[in-house]
Each structure stands twice: as structure tokens, then as C-alpha cells.
C-alpha positions in Angstrom: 10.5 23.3 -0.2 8.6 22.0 -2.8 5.8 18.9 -1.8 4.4 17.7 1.2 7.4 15.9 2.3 5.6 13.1 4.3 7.5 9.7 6.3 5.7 6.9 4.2 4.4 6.7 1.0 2.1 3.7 0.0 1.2 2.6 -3.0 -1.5 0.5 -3.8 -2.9 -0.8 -7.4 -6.9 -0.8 -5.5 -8.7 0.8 -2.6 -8.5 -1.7 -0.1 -4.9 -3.1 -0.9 -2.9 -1.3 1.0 -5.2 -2.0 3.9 -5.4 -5.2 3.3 -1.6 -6.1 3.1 0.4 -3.8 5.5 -2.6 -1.8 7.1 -1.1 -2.3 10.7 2.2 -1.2 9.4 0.6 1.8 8.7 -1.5 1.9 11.4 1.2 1.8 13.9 3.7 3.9 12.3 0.7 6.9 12.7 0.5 5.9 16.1 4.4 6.6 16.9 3.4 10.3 15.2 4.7 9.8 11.7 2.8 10.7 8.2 2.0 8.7 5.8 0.6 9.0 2.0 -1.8 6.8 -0.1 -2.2 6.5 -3.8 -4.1 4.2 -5.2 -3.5 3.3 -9.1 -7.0 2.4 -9.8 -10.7 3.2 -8.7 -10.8 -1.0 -8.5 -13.6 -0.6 -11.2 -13.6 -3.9 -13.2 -14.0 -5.5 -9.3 -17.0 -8.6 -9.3 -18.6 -6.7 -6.3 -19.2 -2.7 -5.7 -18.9 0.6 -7.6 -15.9 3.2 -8.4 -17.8 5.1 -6.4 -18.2 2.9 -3.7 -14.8 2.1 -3.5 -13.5 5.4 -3.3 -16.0 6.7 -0.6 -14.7 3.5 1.2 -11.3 4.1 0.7 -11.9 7.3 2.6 -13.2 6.0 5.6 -10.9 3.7 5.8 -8.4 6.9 5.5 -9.5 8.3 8.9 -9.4 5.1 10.4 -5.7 3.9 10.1 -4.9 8.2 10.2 -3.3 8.5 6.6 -2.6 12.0 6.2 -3.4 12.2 2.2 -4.9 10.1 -0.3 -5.5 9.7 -3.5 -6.5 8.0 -6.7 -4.5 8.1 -10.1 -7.6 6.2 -11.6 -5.4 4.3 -14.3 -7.1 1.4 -16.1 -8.1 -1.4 -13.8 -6.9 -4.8 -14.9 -4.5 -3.1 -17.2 -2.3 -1.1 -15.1 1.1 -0.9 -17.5 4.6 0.8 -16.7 3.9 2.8 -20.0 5.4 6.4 -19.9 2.5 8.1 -18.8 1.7 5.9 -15.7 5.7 6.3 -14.8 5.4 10.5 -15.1 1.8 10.5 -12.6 4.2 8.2 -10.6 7.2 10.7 -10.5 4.6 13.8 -10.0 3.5 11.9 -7.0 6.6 11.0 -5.7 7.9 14.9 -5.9 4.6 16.3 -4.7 4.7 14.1 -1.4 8.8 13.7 -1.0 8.8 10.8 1.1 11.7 9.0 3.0 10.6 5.7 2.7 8.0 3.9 -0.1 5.8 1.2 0.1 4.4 -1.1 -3.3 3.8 -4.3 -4.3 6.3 -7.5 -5.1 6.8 -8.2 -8.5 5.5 -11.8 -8.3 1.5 -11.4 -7.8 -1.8 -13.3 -8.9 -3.3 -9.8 -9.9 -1.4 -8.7 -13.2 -2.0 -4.8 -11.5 0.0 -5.6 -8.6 3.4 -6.4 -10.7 3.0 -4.0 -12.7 3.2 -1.4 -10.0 6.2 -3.0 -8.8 7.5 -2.1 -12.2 6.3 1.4 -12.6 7.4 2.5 -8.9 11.2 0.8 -9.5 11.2 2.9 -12.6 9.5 5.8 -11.1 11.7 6.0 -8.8 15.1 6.2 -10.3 13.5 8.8 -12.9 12.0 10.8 -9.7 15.6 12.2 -9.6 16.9 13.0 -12.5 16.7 16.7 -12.6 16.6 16.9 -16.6 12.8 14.9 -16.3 10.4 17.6 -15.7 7.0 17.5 -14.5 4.6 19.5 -12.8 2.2 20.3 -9.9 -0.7 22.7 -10.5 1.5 24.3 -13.1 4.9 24.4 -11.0 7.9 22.7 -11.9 8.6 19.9 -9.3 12.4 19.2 -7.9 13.9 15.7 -8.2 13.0 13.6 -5.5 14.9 9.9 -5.3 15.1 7.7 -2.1 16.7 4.4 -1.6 14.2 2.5 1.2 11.6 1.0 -0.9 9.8 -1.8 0.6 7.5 -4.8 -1.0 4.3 -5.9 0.8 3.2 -9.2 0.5 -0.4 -10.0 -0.9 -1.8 -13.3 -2.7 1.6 -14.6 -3.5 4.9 -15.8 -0.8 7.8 -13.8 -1.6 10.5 -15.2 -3.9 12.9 -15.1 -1.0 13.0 -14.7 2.5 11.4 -11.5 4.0 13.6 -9.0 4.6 12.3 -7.9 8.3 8.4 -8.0 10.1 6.8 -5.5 11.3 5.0 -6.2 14.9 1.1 -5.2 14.8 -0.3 -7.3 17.5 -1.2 -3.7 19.0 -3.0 -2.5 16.3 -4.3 -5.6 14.3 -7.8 -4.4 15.4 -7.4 -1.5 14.0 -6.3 -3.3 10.5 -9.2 -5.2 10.3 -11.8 -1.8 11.3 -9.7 -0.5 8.0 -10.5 -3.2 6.2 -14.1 -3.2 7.5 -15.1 0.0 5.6 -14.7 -2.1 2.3 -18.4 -3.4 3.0 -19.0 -3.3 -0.7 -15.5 -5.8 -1.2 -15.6 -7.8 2.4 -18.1 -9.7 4.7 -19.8 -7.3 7.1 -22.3 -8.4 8.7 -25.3 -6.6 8.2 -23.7 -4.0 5.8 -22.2 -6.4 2.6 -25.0 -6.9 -0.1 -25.8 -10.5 0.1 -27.1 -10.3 -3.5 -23.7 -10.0 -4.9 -21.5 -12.5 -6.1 -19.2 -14.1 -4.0 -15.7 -13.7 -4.1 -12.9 -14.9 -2.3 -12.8 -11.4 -0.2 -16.6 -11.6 0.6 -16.6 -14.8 2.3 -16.1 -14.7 6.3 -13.6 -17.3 6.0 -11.1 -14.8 4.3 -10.5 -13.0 8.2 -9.7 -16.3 9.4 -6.9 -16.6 6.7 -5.7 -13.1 7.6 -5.3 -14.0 11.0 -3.8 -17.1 10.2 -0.9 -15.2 8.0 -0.5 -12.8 10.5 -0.1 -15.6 13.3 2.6 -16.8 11.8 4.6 -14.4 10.8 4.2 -13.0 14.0 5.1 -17.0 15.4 8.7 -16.4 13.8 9.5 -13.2 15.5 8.3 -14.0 18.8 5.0 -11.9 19.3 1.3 -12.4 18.0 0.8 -10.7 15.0 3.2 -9.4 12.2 3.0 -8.6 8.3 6.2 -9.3 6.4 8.2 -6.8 4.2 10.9 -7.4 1.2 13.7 -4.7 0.6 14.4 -3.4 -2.3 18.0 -2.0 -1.7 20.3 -3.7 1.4 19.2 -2.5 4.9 22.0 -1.3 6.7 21.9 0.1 10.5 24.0 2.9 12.2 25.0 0.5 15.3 24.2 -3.0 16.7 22.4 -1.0 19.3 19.9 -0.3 16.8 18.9 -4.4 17.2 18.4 -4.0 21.3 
């Protein structure tokens, strides 16, 4: 079978987004023994603080951290991330090369102008992803078709349009979200790792953990535990039996 055929596939527009938005998600679905797949659109390089190379080095401890199986970087443009027919074909070879059952992207209403447009290149992506007349190619091998109908939104600057669709408990791993996050040093406050020379951005300062919790407390407030992050679904969720709810 061709790919790597892996339980979750994330996509984030820069290192640290994915972590940063739906990192206990992740952290806890590798816990129950599934895989999951990371690819970032962009090396994050027009960022105020940091390097390319910082933030990729980063983006692979954080890696081992919240156990992603693979990872890695399409390096598009940063800051002009477009659904332009190149961008959508990487996104379809990545999609057939890791054949994954469920997909995780950004909303389409976001501060950062990268973050919609992935939203737009992954909805096209993946309806393209499997029609068998598109071809493209892994290390010189034609791929097979590869579409999937459970695509869920994260949410990052911006509230959803609409309700969530569900939350995702994390209160046992939220630790282990913000020790993924933690290897950003170069985009967070660390104390005693983040350059203080830098400028200052809205990640940097120590007050941006306190609105992470704060987010996090409340979505977990409307489910009833401690901690939560909050998903939007693409398609209709449907469940095999009411059972599925105990």
C-alpha cells in the first residue's frame, strides 16, 4: 500500500502552530497509541523573533515531545501562503504519501492571512487528493488517490464563526502542551532560554500562558472538566450508536 497510512494528519501554516492550538489533542491521541503526522506550510521566516533555522530545529524538539511520528516542512512563502496550484499538488503529495483517516487545519476566519489560506488549500486538496485522473508523485512513484471526509478546524487567534463542533478533554496532558510549546524559546517566554534582546511580541510576553490557560479553562468549564481545546467539523459528525455518547 502505497504511503505511510498514519491516524492524524496536522497541518499547520508555522512551526509552533499546531502546538500552540490543538497540541494536547495531539498529545493525547499518541498517548491512546495512535500516529500522527505534521506538516508545516512555512519555515515561519518573516517571524519578528528567531531564525528558519531556529524554528525548524524547534519544531523538532517539540516533535519528540508531544510523540508525532513524522514531520515536515513544505517551506512555502511565509506571509504569502496562497491556494495556487502548486501549493494544492505538495498538499495532495502529502496527503497520499501519509493516507490519513482523519485531518487537522486551520478555520477559514484567522488574523494571520497564512492560516485561511491553508484552510483553503487543504478543502481543495482534499477533494483533488482523490481523483484518480490527478497524478503526482513520491520519490518518482505514482501516488494512489487518497480522499477522507473527517476534516477538523482548530481554533487560533480568532472565535469560530459558529459553535464548536465538539472539545477535546486535555486536562491530562495540558502539561505536556505547554513543554511542546516550550521548545519555541526563540517565539515564547522561557525563562532563561528566550533572548531578551529581541522584540517583543505578543507570543514572547509571559502573560500569553496565562491567556492559554484562560482559553483552555473555559472550554474545558462547558464540558465539565479542567482543560479542553475546541474543534469545528468540516463535514456532519455522525456516530454508529447512542452508546458511542456513554
Amino acid at each position: 500500500m502505497d504511503g505511510y497510512e498514519v491516524d492524524l494528519l496536522a497541518f499547520g501554516s508555522h512551526p509552533d502552530d499546531i502546538e500552540i492550538a490543538c497540541g494536547g489533542t495531539i498529545a493525547k491521541f499518541v498517548r491512546e497509541g495512535y500516529s500522527v503526522a505534521v506538516v508545516d506550510m512555512s519555515l515561519g521566516e518573516l517571524g519578528t523573533r528567531g531564525t528558519p533555522e531556529d524554528r525548524l530545529k524547534e519544531a523538532e524538539e517539540a516533535k519528540k515531545v508531544l510523540g508525532i511520528k513524522f514531520r515536515e516542512n513544505l517551506k512555502l512563502p511565509d506571509g504569502f501562503t496562497s491556494p495556487t496550484k502548486e501549493t494544492i499538488l505538495e498538499t495532495i503529495r502529502v496527503l497520499r504519501k501519509y493516507r490519513p483517516k482523519m485531518v487537522l487545519f486551520s478555520a477559514n476566519f484567522e488574523r494571520h492571512p497564512d492560516h485561511e489560506a491553508l484552510n483553503s488549500i487543504v478543502r481543495r486538496a482534499m477533494f483533488l487528493s482523490g481523483l484518480r485522473k490527478l497524478q503526482t508523485f513520491e520519490d518518482g512513484i505514482p501516488q494512489e488517490p487518497w480522499r477522507i471526509r473527517k476534516m477538523y478546524c482548530y481554533m487560533q487567534s480568532y472565535q469560530f464563526p459558529k459553535e464548536p463542533s465538539f472539545y477535546v478533554d486535555i486536562t491530562d496532558v495540558y502539561e505536556t502542551k505547554l513543554q511542546a510549546i516550550k521548545c519555541y524559546v526563540s517565539q515564547v517566554f522561557v525563562e532563561g532560554k528566550s533572548n531578551p534582546n529581541e522584540p517583543t511580541t505578543r507570543l514572547s510576553r509571559p502573560d500569553f500562558f496565562v491567556e492559554l490557560e484562560a482559553r483552555a479553562r473555559y472550554f474545558g468549564t462547558l464540558v465539565g472538566v479542567k482543560y479542553a481545546e475546541a474543534f469545528l467539523s468540516i463535514e456532519p459528525i455522525g456516530i454508529s450508536s447512542l452508546s458511542k455518547l456513554l
